[in-house]
N, C-alpha and C positions, 0 to 999 in steps of 0.2 A: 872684568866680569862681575855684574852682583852677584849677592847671595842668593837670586833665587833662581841663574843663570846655573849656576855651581849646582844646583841641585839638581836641574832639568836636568844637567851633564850626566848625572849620576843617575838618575831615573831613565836615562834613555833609553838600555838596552830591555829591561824590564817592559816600559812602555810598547817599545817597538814587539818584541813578544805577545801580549796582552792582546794589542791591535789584533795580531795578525791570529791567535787565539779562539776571539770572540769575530773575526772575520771582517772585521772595523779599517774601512779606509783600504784597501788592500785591491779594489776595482783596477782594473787593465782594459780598457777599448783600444782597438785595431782598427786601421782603415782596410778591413779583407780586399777589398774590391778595390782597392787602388785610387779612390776619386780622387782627379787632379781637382785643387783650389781655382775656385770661381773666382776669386781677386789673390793676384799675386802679395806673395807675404816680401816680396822681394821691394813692394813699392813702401813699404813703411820703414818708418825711424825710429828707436830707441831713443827718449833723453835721459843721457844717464847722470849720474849722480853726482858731477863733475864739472856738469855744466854744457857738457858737450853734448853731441848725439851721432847716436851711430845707424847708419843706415846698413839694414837686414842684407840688400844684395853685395855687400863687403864680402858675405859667407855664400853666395854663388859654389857650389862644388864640396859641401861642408854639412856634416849634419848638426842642426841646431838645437837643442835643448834650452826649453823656458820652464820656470820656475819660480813659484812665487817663493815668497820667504818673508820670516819673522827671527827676531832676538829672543823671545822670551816664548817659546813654544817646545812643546816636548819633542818638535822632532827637527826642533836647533841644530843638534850635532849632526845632520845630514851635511852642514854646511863642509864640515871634513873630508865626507864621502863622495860630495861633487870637486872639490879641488881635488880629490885623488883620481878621482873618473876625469877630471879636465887635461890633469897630466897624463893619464894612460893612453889617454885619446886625441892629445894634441892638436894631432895633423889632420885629425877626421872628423873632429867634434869642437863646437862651439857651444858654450853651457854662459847663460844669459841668468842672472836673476831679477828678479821683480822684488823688490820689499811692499810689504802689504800691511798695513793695519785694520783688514777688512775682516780676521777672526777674534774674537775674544780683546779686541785691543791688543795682541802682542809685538806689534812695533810702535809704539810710539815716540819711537828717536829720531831726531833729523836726519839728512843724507850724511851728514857730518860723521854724526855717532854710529850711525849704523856702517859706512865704509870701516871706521876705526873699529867696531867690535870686530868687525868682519878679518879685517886683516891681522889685528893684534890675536885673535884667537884662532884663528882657523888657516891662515897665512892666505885666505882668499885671492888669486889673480885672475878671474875671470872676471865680465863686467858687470858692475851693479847698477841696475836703472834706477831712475830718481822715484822715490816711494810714490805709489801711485794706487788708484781703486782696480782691483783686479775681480772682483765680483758682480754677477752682472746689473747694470745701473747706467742712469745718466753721463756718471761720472768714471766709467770701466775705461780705462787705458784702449790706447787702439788696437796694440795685440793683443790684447785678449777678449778686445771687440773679435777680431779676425778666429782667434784660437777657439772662440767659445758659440759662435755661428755660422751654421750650414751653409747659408746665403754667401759667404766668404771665403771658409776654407770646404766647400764640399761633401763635408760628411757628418760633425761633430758639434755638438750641442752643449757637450759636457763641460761647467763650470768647475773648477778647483773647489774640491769638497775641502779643502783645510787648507793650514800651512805647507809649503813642500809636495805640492800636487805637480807632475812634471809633464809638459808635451814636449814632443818627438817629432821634428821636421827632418823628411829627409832631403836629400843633396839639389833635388831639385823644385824642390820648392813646397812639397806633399805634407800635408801635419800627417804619419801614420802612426803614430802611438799617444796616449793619453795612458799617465802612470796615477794612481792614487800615493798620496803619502807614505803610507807606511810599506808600500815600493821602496825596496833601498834603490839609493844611485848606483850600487854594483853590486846590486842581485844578478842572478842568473837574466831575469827577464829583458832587465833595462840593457845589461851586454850582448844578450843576443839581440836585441832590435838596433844595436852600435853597430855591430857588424855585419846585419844583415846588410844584403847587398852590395860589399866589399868587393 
């Protein structure tokens, strides 16, 4: 971990406070009305950062949780909060990250670096996708082509306003939650849309 890794750690909880303060990044959209997806998210592939790829209907019966992600952002130490939300939720929850260098430059490490920070600090075992554009552009990843138009998943337009921006796929295939950042991964909000419909 650099030094300036070590510090975000230390600024975090502060940060996260501040955010939610001045009312910053803290947004929540809901699918009320239930729209099923106009293209199944069940036909796409992750390549993840390993070389391999994992295709989405693996998690048929599971809810799935995406997320982008950065090394050097102040809300890094979420990385903690989704491994511990990954383990509370096992058998019902699938948490997928995305690495991104589409804010501020905060990842710019290989798939290499970034798995190692991941796992040396956070003991990370869910899957990491191969760093990718998650913002919308030419070059935007195809889930979050799907995550971030209506025309696809039925209801949802909303881009990842930062690092650690989280959608919420339910069991059958439905995007129904969009988290903003400074959403913790086990807030009240993000556990109750886990369990809803248990």
């Amino acid at each position: 971990m650099t030094l300036k890794q070590r510090l975000l750690q230390i600024v975090y909880p502060l940060w996260i406070l501040l955010t939610k303060i001045m009312g910053r990044n803290t947004k929540v959209f809901t699918n009320s009305k239930n729209v099923p997806p106009a293209e199944s998210i069940y036909s796409l592939q992750v390549p993840l950062n390993n070389g391999s790829s994992l295709p989405l209907e693996a998690y048929k019966g599971k809810k799935i949780m995406l997320v982008n992600t950065a090394s050097n952002c102040g809300y890094t130490n979420q990385y903690d909060e989704l491994q511990k939300l990954y383990q509370k939720f096992n058998n019902q929850l699938a948490i997928i990250a995305f690495p991104a260098n589409d804010f501020k430059e905060q990842e710019k490490g290989s798939d290499t670096d970034i798995a190692r920070f991941c796992k040396i600090n956070f003991g990370v075992t869910f899957p990491l996708a191969k760093k990718s554009v998650v913002v919308k552009s030419n070059d935007q990843n195809s889930i979050y082509k799907w995550l971030t138009s209506k025309a696809k998943n039925g209801w949802n337009e909303k881009a990842p306003s930062w690092n650690f921006s989280k959608y919420l796929i339910n069991e059958q295939g439905v995007l129904t939650h969009y988290f903003d950042p400074s959403v913790l991964p086990l807030s009240n909000e993000v556990v109750s849309a886990i369990n809803s419909g248990r």
